[in-house]
C-alpha positions in Angstrom: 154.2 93.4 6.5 157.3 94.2 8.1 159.9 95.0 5.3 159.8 97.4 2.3 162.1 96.5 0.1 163.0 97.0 -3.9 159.5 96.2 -6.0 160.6 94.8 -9.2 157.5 94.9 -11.4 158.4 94.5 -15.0 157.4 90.8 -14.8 154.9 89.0 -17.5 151.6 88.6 -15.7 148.2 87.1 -17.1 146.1 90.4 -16.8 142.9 87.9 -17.7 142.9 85.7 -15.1 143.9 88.7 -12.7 141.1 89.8 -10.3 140.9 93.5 -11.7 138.2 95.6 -13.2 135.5 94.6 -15.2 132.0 95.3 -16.3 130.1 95.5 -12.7 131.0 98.6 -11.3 130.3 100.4 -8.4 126.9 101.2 -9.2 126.0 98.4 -11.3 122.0 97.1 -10.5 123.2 93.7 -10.0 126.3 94.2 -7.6 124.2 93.6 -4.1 123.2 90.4 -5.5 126.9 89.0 -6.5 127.7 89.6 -3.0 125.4 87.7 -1.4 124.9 85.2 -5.0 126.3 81.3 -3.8 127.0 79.1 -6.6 125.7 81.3 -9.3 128.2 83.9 -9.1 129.8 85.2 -12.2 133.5 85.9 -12.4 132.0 89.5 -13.6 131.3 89.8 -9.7 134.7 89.7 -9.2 135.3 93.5 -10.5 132.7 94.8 -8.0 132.7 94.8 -4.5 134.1 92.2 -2.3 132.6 91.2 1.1 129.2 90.8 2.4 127.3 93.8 2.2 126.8 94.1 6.1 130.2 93.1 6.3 132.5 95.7 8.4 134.2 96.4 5.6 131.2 97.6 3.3 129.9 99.5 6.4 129.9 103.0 6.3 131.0 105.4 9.9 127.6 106.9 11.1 127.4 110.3 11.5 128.4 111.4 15.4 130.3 108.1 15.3 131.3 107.6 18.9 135.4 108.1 19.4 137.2 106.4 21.7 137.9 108.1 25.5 141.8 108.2 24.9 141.5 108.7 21.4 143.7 111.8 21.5 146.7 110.1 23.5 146.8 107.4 20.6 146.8 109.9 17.9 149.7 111.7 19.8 151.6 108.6 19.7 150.7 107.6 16.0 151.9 110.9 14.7 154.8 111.1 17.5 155.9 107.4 17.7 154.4 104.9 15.2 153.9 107.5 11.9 156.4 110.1 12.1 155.8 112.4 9.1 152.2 110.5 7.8 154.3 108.0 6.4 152.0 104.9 6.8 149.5 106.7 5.6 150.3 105.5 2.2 150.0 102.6 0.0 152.7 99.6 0.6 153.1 97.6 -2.9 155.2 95.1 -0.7 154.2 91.8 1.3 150.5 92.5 -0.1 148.7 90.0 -2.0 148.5 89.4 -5.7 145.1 88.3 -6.3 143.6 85.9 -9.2 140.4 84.7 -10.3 139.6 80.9 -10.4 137.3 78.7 -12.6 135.9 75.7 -13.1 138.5 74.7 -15.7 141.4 76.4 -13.4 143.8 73.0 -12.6 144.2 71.7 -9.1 147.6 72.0 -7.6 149.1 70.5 -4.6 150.3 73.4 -2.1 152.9 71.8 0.6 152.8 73.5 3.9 155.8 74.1 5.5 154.7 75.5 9.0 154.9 74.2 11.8 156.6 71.6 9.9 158.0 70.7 6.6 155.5 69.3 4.5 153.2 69.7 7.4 150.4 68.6 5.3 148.9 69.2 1.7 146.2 71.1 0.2 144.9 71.0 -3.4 143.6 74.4 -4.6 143.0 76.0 -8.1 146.2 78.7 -8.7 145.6 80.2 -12.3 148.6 79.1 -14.5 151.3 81.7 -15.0 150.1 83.3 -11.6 152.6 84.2 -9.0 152.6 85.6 -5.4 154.6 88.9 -5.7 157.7 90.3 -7.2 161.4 88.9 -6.7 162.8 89.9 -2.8 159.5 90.2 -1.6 160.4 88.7 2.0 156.4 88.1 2.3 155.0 87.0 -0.9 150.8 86.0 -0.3 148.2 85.3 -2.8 144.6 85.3 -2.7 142.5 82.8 -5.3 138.9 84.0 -5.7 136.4 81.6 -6.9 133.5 83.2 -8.4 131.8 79.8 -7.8 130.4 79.4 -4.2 132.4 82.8 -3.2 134.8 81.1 -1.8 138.6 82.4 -1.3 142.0 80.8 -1.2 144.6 82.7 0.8 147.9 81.7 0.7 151.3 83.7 3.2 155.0 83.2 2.0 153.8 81.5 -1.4 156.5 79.9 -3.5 156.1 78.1 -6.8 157.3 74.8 -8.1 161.3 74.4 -7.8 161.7 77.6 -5.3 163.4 77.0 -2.1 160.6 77.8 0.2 160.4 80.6 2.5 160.5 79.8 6.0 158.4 80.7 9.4 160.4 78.6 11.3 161.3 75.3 9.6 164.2 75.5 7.0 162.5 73.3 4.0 164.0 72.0 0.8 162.6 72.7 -2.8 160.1 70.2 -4.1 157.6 70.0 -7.1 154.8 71.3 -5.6 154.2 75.2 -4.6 154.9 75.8 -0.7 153.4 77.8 1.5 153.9 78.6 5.5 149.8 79.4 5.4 147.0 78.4 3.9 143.0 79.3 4.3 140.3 78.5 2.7 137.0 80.6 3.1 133.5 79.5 1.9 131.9 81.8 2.1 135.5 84.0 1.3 134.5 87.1 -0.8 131.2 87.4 -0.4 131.5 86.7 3.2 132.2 88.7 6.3 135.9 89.2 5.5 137.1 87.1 8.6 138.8 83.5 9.3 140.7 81.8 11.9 143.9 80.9 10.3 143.6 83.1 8.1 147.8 84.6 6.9 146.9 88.1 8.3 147.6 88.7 12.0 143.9 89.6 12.5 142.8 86.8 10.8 141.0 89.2 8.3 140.8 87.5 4.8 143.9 88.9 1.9 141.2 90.6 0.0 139.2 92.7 2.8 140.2 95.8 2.5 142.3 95.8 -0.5 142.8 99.3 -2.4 142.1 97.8 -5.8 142.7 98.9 -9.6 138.6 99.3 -9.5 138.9 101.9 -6.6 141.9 103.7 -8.0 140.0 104.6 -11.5 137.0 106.0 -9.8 136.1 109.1 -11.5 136.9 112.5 -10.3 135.4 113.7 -7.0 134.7 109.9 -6.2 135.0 108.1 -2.5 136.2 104.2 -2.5 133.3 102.6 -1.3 135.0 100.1 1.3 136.8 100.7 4.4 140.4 100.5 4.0 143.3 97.6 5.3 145.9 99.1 7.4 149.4 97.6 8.7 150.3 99.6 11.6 153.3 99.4 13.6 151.8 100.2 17.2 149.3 97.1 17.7 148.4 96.5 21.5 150.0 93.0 22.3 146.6 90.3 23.5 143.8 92.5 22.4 141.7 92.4 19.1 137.9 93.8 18.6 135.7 92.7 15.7 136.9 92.2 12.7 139.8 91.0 14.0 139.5 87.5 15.1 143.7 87.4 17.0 146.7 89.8 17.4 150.6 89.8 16.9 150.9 93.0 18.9 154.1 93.6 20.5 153.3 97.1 22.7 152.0 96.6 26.0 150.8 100.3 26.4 147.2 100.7 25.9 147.3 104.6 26.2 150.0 104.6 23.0 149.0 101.4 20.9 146.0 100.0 19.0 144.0 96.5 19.2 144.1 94.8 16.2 140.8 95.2 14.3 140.1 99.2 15.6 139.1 101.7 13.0 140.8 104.8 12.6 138.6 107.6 10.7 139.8 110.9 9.3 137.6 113.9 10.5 135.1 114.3 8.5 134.4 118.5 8.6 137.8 118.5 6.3 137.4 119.7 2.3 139.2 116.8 1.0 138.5 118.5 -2.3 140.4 121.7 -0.9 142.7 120.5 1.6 146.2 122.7 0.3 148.7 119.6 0.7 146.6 116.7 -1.3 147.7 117.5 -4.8 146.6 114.5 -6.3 143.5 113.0 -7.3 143.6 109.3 -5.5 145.0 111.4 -2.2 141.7 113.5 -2.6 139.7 110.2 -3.1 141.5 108.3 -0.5 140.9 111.6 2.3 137.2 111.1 1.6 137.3 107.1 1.9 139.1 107.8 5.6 136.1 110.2 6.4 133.3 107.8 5.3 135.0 104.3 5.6 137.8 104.6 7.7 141.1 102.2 8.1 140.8 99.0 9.9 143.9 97.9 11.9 144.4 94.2 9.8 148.4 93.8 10.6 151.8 94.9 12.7 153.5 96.6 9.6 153.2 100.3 8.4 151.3 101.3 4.8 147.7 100.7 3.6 147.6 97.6 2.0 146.8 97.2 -2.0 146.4 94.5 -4.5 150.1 93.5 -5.4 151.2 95.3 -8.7 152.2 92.1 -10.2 148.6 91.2 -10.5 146.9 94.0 -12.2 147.8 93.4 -15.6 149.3 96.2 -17.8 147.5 99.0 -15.0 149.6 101.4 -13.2 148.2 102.7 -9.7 148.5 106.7 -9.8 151.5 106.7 -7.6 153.3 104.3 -9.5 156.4 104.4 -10.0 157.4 105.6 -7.2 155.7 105.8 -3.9 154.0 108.4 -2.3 151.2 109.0 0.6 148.6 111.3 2.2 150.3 115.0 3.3 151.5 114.5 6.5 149.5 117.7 8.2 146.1 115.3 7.5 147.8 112.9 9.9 146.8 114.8 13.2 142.9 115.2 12.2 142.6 111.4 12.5 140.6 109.8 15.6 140.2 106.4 16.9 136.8 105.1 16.3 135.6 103.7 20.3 135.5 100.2 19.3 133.3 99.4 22.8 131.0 101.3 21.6 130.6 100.6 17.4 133.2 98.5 15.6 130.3 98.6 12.3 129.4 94.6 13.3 125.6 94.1 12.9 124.2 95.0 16.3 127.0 97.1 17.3 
């Protein structure tokens, strides 16, 4: 999540086999069960929430949350240092993952991984045809494959179709007939599970989906709060150190008073009127302030932007920011605090 770059999207997608919205919303009787449902699930699960519902990512911050001791030095250097101006506290449509729904009639395909070898070795996994990772010049382009069936989740980093010279994480690889990919995951149980996976393409080893601001989130109704803690790529990530959910790091600082471990959870303070705050002029920014007050933003990546569920796969849906790009007012930025992840990181017994 390291470059933003031109986001082409006027490209033909299948908006049926997208993961999008659908008939289980948020408060739809039978949404606990196709969290935790195994090889029952329907694809109409898929439209609801994702994750298990004790997962980190479906747990709410308790009231008198307990905040980290130097919580105010690393707040000092996020809105000095690392965020200058609030400016990763937007969404990033760029090296996020398009996401697509898999069934059982959905075609194998091999996927050739190039990393840390060419054709290192081969997986077969169900990609949805006419689905594709991102838009042109995405230097990152990853995919997630949900399969309703069993909950489990493919989750693919620097994806590349049939005939495309692959992208590279080390190796330089030729084109072949098969898609190519640097990563590749699968989780079972993916969607329905906890949201985390060694090997998984994200530096935290957090699944592509967790945390995901989604097309379902993003047409709430007025006054509404996304019911999900929030993915966030930030730039200052504490090299060797990683709390639950994050299972590794690819943090380059070395100052623990400045930077964050992969996996902390950042919360906006919750005594704000999102519904009044002067600066958020927008609907989603008012829903999105509330979200960081009862969710929060989970550190998932070394990058800068919450993450979202790549434009290309939404169908004909434009986010609320779209065209352009846009993020929470900058004077929100200094009300944020560092969630004391020794104390609570919202992991079942603790």
């Amino acid at each position: 999540m390291k470059t933003l770059v031109v986001l082409i999207t006027s490209i033909a997608v299948l908006a049926a086999q997208s993961a999008g919205d659908g008939a289980l919303g948020a408060n739809h009787p039978k949404r606990a069960q196709c969290l935790t449902a195994g090889r029952g699930a329907s694809p109409r699960c898929l439209a609801g929430k994702w994750y298990h519902p004790t997962s980190v990512w479906n747990t709410p911050i308790p009231a008198q949350a307990p905040v980290a001791p130097n919580s105010g030095s690393l707040i000092a250097s996020f809105n000095e240092k690392w965020c200058k101006g609030g400016g990763c506290l937007g969404p990033t449509p760029v090296s996020v993952p398009s996401v697509w729904t898999a069934t059982r009639t959905t075609p194998l395909v091999t996927v050739q991984i190039n990393y840390p070898s060419c054709n290192a070795r081969q997986v077969r996994a169900p990609i949805p045809p006419g689905a594709i990772a991102s838009a042109p010049l995405d230097p990152e382009p990853s995919m997630a494959v949900m399969v309703p069936r069993g909950g489990v989740e493919w989750d693919f980093f620097k994806l590349t179709p049939p005939g495309a010279t692959p992208l590279s994480s080390g190796p330089v690889c030729p084109a072949t007939g098969n898609w190519a990919a640097t990563v590749a995951a699968r989780a079972k149980p993916g969607w329905t599970g906890s949201g985390s996976l060694s090997g998984a393409p994200r530096a935290s080893g957090t699944l592509l989906g967790s945390g995901l601001i989604r097309p379902r989130d993003t047409r709430a109704p007025v006054g509404a709060t996304w019911d999900h803690a929030l993915a966030f790529a930030y730039p200052g990530t504490l090299a060797r150190a990683r709390v639950w959910p994050a299972l590794a790091s690819d943090g380059p600082c070395t100052d623990a008073a400045s930077c964050l471990p992969m996996g902390a959870r950042l919360q906006l303070d919750p005594s704000i009127d999102c519904a009044r705050w002067p600066t958020t002029t927008a609907e989603w920014q008012r829903q999105l302030c509330r979200t960081l007050q009862r969710y929060g933003m989970i550190v998932v990546d070394t990058g800068s932007g919450l993450l979202v569920q790549n434009p290309v796969s939404v169908g004909s849906y434009a986010y609320p920011w779209a065209p352009g790009w846009a993020a929470l007012p900058a004077d929100l930025a200094p009300h944020l605090r560092v969630i004391d992840w020794a104390r609570w990181t919202g992991r079942r017994g603790g």
